[in-house]
C-alpha positions in Angstrom: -22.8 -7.7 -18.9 -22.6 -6.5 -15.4 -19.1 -5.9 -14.6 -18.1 -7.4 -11.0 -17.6 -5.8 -7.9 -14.2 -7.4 -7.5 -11.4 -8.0 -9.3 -9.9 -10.3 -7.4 -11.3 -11.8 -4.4 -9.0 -14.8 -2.7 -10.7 -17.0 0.4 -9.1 -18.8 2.3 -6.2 -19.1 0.3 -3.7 -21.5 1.9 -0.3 -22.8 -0.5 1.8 -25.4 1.4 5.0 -26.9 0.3 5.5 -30.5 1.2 8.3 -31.3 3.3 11.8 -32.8 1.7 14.5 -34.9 3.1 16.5 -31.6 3.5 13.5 -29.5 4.0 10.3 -29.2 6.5 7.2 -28.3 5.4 7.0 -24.6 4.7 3.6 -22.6 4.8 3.8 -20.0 2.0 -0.3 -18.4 2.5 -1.6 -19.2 5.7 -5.7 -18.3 4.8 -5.4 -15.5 2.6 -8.9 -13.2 2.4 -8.3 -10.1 0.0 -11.3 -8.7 -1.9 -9.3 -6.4 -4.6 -12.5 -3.4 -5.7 -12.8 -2.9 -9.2 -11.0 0.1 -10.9 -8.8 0.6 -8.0 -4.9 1.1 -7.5 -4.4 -1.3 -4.9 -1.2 -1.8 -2.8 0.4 -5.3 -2.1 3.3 -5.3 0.8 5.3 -7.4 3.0 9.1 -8.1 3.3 11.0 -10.4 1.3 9.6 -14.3 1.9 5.9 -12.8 3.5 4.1 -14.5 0.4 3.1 -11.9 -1.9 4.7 -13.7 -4.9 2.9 -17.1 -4.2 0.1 -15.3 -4.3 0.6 -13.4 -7.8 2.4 -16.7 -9.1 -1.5 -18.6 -8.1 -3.3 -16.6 -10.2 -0.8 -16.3 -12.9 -1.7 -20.3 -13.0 2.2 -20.8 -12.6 1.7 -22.0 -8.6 -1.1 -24.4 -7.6 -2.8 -23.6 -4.5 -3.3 -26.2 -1.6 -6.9 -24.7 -0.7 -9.0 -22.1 -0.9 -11.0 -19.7 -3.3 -9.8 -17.5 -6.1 -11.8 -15.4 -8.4 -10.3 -13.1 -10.8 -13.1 -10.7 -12.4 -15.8 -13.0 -11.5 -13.9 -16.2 -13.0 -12.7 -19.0 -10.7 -9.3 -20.2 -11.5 -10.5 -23.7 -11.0 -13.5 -23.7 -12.9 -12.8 -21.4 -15.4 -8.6 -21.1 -15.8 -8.3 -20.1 -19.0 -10.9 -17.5 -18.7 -9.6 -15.9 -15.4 -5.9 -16.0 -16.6 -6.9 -13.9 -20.4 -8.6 -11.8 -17.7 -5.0 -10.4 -15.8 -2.1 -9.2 -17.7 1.5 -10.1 -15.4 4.4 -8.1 -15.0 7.2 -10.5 -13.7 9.9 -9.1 -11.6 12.7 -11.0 -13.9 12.6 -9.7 -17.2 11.8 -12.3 -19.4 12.3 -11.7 -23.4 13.7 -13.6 -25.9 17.0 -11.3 -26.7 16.7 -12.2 -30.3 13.0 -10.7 -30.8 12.3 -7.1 -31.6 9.9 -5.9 -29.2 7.1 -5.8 -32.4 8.0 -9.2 -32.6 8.0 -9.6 -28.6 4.4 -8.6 -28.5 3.4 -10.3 -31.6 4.3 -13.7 -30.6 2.5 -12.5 -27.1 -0.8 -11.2 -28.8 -0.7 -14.9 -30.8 -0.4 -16.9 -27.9 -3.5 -14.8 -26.3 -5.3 -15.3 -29.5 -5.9 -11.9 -30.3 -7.0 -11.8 -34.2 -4.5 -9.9 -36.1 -6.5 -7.2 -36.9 -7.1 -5.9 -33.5 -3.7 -6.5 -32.2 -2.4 -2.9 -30.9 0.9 -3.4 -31.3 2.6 0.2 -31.8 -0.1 1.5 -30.1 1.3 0.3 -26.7 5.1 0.7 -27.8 4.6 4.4 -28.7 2.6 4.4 -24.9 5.3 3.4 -23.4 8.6 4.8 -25.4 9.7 2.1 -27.5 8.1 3.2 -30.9 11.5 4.7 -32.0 12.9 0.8 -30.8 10.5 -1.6 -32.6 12.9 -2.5 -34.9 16.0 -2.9 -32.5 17.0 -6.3 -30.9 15.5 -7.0 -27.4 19.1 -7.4 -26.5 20.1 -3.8 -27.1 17.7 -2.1 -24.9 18.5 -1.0 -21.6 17.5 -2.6 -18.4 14.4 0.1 -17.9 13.0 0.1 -21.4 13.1 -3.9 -21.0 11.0 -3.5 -18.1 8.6 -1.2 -20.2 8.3 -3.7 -22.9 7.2 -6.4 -20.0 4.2 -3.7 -19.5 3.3 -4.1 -23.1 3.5 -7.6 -23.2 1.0 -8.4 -19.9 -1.0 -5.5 -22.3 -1.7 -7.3 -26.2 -4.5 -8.8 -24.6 -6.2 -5.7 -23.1 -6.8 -7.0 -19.6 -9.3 -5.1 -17.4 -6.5 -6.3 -14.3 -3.0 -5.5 -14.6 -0.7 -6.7 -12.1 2.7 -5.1 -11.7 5.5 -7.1 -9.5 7.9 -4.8 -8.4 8.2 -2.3 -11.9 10.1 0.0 -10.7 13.4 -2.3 -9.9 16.2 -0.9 -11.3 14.8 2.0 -13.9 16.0 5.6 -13.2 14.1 8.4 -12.8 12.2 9.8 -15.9 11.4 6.4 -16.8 10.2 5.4 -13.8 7.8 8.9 -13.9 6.7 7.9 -17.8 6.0 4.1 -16.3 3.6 5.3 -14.3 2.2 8.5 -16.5 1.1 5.3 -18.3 -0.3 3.0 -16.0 -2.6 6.1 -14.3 -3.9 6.4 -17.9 -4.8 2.6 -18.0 -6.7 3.2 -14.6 -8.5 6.0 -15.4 -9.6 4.1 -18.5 -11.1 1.1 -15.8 -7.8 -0.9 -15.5 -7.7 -2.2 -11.8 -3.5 -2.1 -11.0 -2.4 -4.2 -8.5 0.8 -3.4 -7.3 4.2 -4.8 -5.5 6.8 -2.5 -4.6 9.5 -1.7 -2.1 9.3 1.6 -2.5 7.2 2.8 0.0 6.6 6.0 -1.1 5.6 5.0 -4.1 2.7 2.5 -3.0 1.7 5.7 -0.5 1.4 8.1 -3.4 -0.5 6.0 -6.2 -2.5 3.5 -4.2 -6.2 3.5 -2.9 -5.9 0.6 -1.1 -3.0 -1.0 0.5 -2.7 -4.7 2.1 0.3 -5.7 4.0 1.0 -9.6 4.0 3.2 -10.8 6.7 4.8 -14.5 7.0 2.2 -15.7 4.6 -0.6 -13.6 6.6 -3.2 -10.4 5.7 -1.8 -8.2 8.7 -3.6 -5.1 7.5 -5.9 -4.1 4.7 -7.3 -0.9 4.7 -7.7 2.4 2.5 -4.3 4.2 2.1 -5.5 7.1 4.6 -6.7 5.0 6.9 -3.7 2.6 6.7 -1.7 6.1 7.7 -3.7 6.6 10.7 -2.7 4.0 12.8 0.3 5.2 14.0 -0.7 7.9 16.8 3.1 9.0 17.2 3.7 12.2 15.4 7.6 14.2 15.3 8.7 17.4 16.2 11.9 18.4 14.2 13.8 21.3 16.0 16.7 23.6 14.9 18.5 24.9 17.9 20.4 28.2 17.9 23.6 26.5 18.5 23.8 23.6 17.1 23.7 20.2 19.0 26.9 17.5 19.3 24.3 15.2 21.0 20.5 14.7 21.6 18.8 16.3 24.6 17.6 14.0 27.5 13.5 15.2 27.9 11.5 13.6 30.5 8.8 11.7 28.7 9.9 12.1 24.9 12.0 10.0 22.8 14.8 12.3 21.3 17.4 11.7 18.1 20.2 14.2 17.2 19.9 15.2 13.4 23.0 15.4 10.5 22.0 19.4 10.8 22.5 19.9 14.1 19.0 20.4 15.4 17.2 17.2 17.0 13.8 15.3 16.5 11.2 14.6 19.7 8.5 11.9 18.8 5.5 12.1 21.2 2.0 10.6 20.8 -1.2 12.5 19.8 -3.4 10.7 22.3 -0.9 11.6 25.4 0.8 14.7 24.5 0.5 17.7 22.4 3.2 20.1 20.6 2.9 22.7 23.6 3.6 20.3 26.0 7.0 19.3 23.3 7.7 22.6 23.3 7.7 23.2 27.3 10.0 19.8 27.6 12.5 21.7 25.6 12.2 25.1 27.1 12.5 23.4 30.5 15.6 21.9 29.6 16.8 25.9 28.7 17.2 25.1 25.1 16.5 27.9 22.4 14.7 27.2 19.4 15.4 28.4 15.9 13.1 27.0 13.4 10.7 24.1 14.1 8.4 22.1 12.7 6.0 19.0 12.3 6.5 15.7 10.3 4.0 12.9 10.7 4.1 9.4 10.3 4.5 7.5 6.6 3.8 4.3 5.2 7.2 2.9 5.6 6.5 3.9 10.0 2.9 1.6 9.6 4.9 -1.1 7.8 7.7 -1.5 9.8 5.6 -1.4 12.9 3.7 -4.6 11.5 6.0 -6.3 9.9 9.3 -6.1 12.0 9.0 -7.6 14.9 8.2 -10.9 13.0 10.6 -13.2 11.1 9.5 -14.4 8.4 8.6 -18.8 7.9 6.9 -18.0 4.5 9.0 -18.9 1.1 8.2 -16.2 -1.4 8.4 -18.6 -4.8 
């Protein structure tokens, strides 16, 4: 069988929520197009209430949509649910697990309820994956809040999805389990899993993704490979230690300044106007004497805020 192109593909996608006595209408996806490639890591942003929930709750099958198009791995959700929901595995942001279960038991009732025969069920293979095999016996109730979190991954896994979405993961697990969480889910995608991912950590969505789309008040505002994504913003900083350190920032005709904690002082210019010479003659001009300096260019969290900021949001995020 030829394996599809996309993932996920979404047309059109519109979910409106009818208006109340207390309530007006409220417009959670305004015409959502996303086309999510096969195999990839791929990046799903906005602020809280921009949509991206809505959107992961519709092809859960937990949301209905009001219009539009959705195919997950070739499978429309309206013509064929059950097959495109058996086709994505769904890691909630609430952790959800019965605190009387084990996790064997967790993932037992879960591989049952995705009919998975008995005999190809996998388990301890996915607890030992992801650092619960020494816990398989213990009651959910006794783990902490990051190794329930890691027991959520193996439950959206028992079914071996080739799509695996993860809603915010990383929320409250420290830092070596956070670093194991992913260890595992870069395995899965090297092994053909496509990972679609939520996250407020920006740096983390810069680091691990291919493909990053930002939704804003229910909109696509940008969608674009992850080094691409990066190259919008033309504004690029010069960080400068002084000899003497600084009580204030300097005034330099044309640049924006900002005094640092250290002392020294940043100067953010942009590439298509000015270069670092013409920084550097701005702060000679004004007689200052430069220690150390150096260059630090834009990140993800500079693109996002430039798209999404100015704009508050109308979308729910259900």
């Amino acid at each position: 069988m030829q394996l599809p192109e996309y993932a996920i593909e979404a047309k059109g996608l519109v979910k409106t929520y009818a208006a109340t006595k207390t309530t007006p209408q409220m417009h959670a996806l305004r015409g959502i197009d996303l086309a999510i490639p096969r195999g990839s890591i791929f990046g799903l942003l906005g602020p809280n209430g921009a949509g991206k929930s809505t959107f992961i709750n519709i092809l859960a099958g937990l949301c209905r949509k009001t219009s539009g198009q959705v195919k997950i791995w070739d499978r429309d959700i309206d013509e064929r649910p059950r097959d495109a929901r058996a086709a994505i595995g769904v890691v909630p942001q609430e952790i959800s697990a019965d605190p009387f279960f084990t996790p064997r038991e967790s993932l037992e009732v879960a591989a049952g309820m995705y009919a998975v025969p008995a005999k190809e069920r996998r388990t301890m293979e996915l607890l030992n994956a992801l650092g619960l095999g020494d816990k398989a016996g213990a009651y959910v109730r006794q783990l902490s809040g990051g190794m329930k979190r890691r027991l959520m991954v193996a439950k959206a896994m028992v079914h071996n999805p080739p799509v695996l979405i993860l809603d915010e993961p990383t929320a409250g697990v420290d830092v070596e389990l956070r670093k194991q969480l992913w260890n595992y889910v870069l395995e899965l995608n090297r092994k053909g899993v496509t990972i679609v991912l939520t996250t407020h950590y920006l740096e983390e969505a810069q680091e691990l993704c291919d493909q990053i789309a930002i939704i804003n008040r229910g909109q696509v505002v940008a969608c674009e490979p992850t080094t691409t994504l990066l190259r919008r913003m033309d504004t690029r900083q010069v960080l400068v230690t002084p000899e003497e350190p600084m009580t204030e920032a300097p005034a330099l005709a044309g640049f924006e300044t900002r005094l640092l904690p250290s002392g020294g002082f940043s100067v953010t210019y942009r590439t298509g106007q000015s270069t670092v010479e013409q920084v550097l003659a701005a702060i000679r001009a004004a007689g200052l004497h430069i220690k150390d300096i150096s260059t630090e260019d834009p990140d993800l969290e500079d693109v996002f805020v430039s798209l999404t900021y100015a704009a508050a949001p109308e979308a729910v995020d259900i």
